[in-house]
C-alpha positions in Angstrom: 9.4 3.4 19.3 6.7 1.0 18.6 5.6 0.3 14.9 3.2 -2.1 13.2 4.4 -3.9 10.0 1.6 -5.0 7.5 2.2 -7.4 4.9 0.5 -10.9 3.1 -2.0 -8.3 1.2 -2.2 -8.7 -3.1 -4.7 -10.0 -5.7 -6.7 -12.9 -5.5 -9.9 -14.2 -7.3 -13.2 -14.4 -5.9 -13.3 -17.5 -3.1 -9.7 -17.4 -2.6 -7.7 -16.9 0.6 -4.7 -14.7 1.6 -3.6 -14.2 5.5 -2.4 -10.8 6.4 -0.1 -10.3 9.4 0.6 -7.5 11.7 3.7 -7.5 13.5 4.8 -5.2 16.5 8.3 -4.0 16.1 10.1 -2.7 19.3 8.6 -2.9 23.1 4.7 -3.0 23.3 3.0 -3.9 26.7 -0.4 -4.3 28.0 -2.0 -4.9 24.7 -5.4 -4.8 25.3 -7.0 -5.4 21.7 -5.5 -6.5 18.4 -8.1 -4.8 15.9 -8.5 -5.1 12.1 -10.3 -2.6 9.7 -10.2 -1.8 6.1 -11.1 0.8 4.3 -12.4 0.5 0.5 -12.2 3.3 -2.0 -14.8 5.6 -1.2 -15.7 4.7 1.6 -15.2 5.6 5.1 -12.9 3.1 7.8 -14.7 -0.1 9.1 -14.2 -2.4 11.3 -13.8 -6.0 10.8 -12.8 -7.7 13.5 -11.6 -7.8 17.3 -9.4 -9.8 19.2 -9.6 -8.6 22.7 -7.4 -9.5 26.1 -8.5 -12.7 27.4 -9.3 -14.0 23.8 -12.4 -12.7 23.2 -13.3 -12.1 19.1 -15.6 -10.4 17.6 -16.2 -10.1 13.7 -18.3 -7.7 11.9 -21.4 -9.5 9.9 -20.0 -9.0 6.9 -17.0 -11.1 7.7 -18.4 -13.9 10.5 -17.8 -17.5 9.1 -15.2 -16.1 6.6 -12.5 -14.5 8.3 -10.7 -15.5 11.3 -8.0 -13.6 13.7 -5.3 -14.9 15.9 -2.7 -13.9 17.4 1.0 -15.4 18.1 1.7 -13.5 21.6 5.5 -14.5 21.6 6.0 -12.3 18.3 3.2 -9.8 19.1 1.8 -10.6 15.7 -2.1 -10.4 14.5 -3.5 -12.7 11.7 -6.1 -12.3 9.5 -6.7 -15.2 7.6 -9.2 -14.5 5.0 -11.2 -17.5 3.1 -14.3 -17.3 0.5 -13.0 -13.5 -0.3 -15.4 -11.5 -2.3 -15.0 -8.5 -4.6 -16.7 -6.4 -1.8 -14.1 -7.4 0.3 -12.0 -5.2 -1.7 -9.4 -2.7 0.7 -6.9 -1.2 2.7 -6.6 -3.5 5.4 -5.3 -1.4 9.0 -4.5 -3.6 11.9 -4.3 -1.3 15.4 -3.1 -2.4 18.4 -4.5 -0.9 21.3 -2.8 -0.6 24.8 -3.4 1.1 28.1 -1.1 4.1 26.8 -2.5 4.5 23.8 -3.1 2.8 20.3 -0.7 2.3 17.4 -1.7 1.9 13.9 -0.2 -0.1 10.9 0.6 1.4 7.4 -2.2 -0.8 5.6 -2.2 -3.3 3.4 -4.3 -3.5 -0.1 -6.4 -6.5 -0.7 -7.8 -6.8 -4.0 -10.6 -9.7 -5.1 -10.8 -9.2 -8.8 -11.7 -12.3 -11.5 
């Protein structure tokens, strides 16, 4: 069975940096998207960025020149390497992997930009 392991979330000031990592644990095939969101108290899910087959990113405005994804394909693993973090930045962090027979979600992780 196929499950998603967050971790790298915690505290940081405002315009630090912390790099969250999702890693696949048992067999997963034909990923077709690695996906971040987050989710900030209050508020509803959001998306933050994309990495699509074929290498393809996307990032939501909110996040574009700040955040970056990657991916290491040999250890199905996502990134998120976050730089210049603000307060509003503040969240659950979900990473989703989604594959031709369906999508599989990690636990979350809590990011929290505080002075």
């Amino acid at each position: 069975q196929v499950q998603l392991v967050e971790s790298g979330g915690g505290s940081v000031q405002p315009g630090g940096s912390l790099t969250l990592s999702c890693a696949a644990s048992g067999s997963i095939r034909s990923i077709n998207a690695m996906i971040w969101y987050r989710q900030a108290p209050g508020n509803k899910r959001e998306w933050v960025t994309s990495l699509i087959r074929g290498g393809t990113t996307n990032y939501a405005d909110s996040v574009k020149g700040r955040f970056t994804i990657s991916r290491d394909n040999a250890k199905n693993t996502v990134y998120l390497q976050m730089n210049s973090l603000k307060p509003e930045d503040t969240a659950v962090y979900y990473c989703k992997f989604s594959t031709y027979v369906g999508d599989y979600w990690g636990q979350g992780t809590e990011v929290t930009v505080s002075s």
